[in-house]
N, C-alpha and C positions, 0 to 999 in steps of 0.2 A: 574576598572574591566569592560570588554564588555560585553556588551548585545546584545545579539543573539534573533531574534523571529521566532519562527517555525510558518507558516503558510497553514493550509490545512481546507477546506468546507465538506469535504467527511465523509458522514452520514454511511458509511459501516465499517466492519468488519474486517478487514484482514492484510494481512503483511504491506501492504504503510504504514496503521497506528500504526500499532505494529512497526513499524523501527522506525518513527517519534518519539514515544514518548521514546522508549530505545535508542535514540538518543540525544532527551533532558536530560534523568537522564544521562547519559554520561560524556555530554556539563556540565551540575549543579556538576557533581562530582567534573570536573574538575576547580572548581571557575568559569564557565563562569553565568551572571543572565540570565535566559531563561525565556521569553514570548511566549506562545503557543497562537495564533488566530483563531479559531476555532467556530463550531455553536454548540448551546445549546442540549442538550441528545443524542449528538455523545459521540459512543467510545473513541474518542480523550478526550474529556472533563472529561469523566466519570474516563479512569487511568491517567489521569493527576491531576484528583483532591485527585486521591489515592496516586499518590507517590508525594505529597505536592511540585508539578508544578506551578509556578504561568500562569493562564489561564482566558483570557478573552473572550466573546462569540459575536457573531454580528450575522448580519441576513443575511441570504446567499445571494451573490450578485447576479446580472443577468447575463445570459450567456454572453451580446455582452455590450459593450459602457457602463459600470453603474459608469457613472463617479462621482455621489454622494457617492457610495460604495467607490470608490477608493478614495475619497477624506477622507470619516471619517476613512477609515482604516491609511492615510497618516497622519491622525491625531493625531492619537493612537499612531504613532511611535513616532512622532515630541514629543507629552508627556513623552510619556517613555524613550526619547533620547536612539531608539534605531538606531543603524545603519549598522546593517546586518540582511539579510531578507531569510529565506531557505522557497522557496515554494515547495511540496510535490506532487501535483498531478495538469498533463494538464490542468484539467478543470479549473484552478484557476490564467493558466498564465495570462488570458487575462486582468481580474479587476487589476492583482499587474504590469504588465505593464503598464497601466495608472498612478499608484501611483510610478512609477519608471518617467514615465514623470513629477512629480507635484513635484515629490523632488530626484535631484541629487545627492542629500548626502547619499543617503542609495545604498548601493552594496546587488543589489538582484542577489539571483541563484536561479535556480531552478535543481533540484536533483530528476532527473529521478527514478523511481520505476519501470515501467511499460513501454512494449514495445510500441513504438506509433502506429503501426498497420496498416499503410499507409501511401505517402506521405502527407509533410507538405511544401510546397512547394508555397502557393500562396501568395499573400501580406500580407493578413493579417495575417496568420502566421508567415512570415516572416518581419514583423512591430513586431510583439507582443514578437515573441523568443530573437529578437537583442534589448530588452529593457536591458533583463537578462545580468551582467557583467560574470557567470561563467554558465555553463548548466554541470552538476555533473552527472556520472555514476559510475557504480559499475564493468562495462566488456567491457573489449577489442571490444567484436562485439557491444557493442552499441555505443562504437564510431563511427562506423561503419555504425550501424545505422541512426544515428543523422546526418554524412555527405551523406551519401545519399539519405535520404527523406526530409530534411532541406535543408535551407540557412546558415544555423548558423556558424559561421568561425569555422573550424578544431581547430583554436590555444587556444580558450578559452573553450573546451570543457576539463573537468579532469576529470582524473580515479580515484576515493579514493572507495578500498574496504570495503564490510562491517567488521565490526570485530564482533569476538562471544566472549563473557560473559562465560566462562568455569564453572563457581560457578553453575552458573544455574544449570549445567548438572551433578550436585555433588549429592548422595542420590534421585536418579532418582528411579522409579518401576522398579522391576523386570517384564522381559520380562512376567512369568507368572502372577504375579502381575496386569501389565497391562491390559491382554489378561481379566484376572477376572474381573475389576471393568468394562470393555467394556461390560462382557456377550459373550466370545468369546471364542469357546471352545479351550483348549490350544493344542489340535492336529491340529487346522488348521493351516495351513502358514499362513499367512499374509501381502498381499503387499497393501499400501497404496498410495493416493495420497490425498495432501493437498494443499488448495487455494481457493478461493471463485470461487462458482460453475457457469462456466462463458464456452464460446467457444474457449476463446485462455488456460482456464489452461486443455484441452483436456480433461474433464471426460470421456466422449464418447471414444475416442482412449481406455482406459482402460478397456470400458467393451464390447469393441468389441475384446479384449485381451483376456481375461477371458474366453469370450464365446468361443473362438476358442480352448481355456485350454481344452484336455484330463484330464487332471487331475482333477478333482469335488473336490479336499479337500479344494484347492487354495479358498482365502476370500480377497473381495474387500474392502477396508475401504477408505471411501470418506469422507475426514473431510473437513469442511469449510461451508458456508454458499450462498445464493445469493447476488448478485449485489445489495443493496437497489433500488429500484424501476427499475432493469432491472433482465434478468435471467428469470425471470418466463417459458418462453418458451421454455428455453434451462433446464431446469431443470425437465419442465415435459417429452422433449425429453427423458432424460435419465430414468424417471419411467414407458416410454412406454414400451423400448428395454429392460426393465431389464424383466417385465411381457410378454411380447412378447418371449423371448429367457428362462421365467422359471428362473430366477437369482435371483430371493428374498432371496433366503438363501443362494446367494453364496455374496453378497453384502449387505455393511452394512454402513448406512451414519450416521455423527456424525456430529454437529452443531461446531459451531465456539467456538475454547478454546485457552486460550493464554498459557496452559500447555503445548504444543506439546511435550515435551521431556520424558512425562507421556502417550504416546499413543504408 
């Protein structure tokens, strides 16, 4: 039987780690043994321990060179005879490229979530990317991406969509339903946006939207949460412009939930 280990540090909230982990029950459904590598009272940790994941925790590496990190984590593998490695989020190519130098036997990818947001382009990125045997996206334009702000060769980048869990979405809330347990009155519209409250997922675009709305019944729902230790800024941005432009009762934020299909 193979053994797959999902690898991500990221202390936040949101879709990268909601895919990762409904990626491992997936993988576990389907016979493969999954190891999750991850740090201590992350959300990663926390449903992986709920949906009886096996999950081990380390101490977050350093952003550049932590070649002791890279070496205990290449340890970890060699233990658990693992020999395929999915890592989840940029910040974490750098350490698993090092442990991709310490041992050739493991076929690491990493599996793009998030746009890169700029060129990548200089050595070290282009030392750290071409560790990776696959670089995994979900869309056409981020191949796209990936060859124009990278180095990384066109021919090993792959498309695997995500797929959706239909069960989930069985015995869902009624629309009214919803609106009730939010406190939302069932005459207003409703248009939402959902994602960690960030400048690439546009909150701002939407309530510069709103605001422009004739129509006063329209209600914003902003679910999602901040960056762990970024966002502050861009978060108080948006409770200037909502008190500035009068919007408090035309917008309504809701914390981070892994029920989405219930809002």
């Amino acid at each position: 039987m193979q053994r797959i280990s999902f690898y991500c540090t990221s202390p936040s909230r949101g879709g990268l780690e909601l895919n990762l982990i409904n990626l491992a029950i997936e993988f576990k459904s389907k016979g493969y043994e999954i190891l999750i590598i991850t740090i201590q009272n992350s959300m990663i940790y926390e449903l992986a321990m709920q949906n009886s994941l096996t999950v081990v925790c380390i101490k977050k590496p350093g952003k550049y060179f932590d070649v002791l990190s890279a070496y205990q984590i290449n340890t970890l593998l060699t233990i658990n005879n693992i020999k395929h490695l999915l890592v989840f989020s940029n910040r974490d190519t750098n350490c698993i490229s090092l442990v991709k130098l310490m041992s050739r036997n493991i076929k690491c990818y990493f599996h793009q979530n998030l746009q890169l947001g700029g060129k990548r382009q200089d050595f070290l990125h282009t030392f750290r990317y071409k560790q990776f045997d696959n670089w995994i996206v979900p869309t056409t334009k981020l191949i796209q991406e990936v060859s124009e702000l990278t180095h990384y060769p066109k021919d090993r980048i792959k498309k695997i969509f995500y797929g959706i869990n239909h069960q989930r979405f069985i015995n869902m809330l009624t629309k009214e339903e919803a609106k009730q347990n939010l406190q939302i009155c069932n005459k207003q519209f409703v248009v939402g946006i959902i994602g960690r409250i960030d400048y690439q997922k546009g909150q701002m675009v939407a309530l510069e939207a709103i605001n422009k709305m004739k129509n006063k019944n329209i209600l914003l729902l902003i679910v999602g949460e901040q960056t762990i230790n970024e966002g502050k800024e861009y978060y108080q941005e948006l409770l200037d412009f909502i008190e500035k432009n009068n919007l408090t009762n035309r917008v309504k934020f809701i914390d981070f939930r892994t029920d989405i299909g219930n809002i």
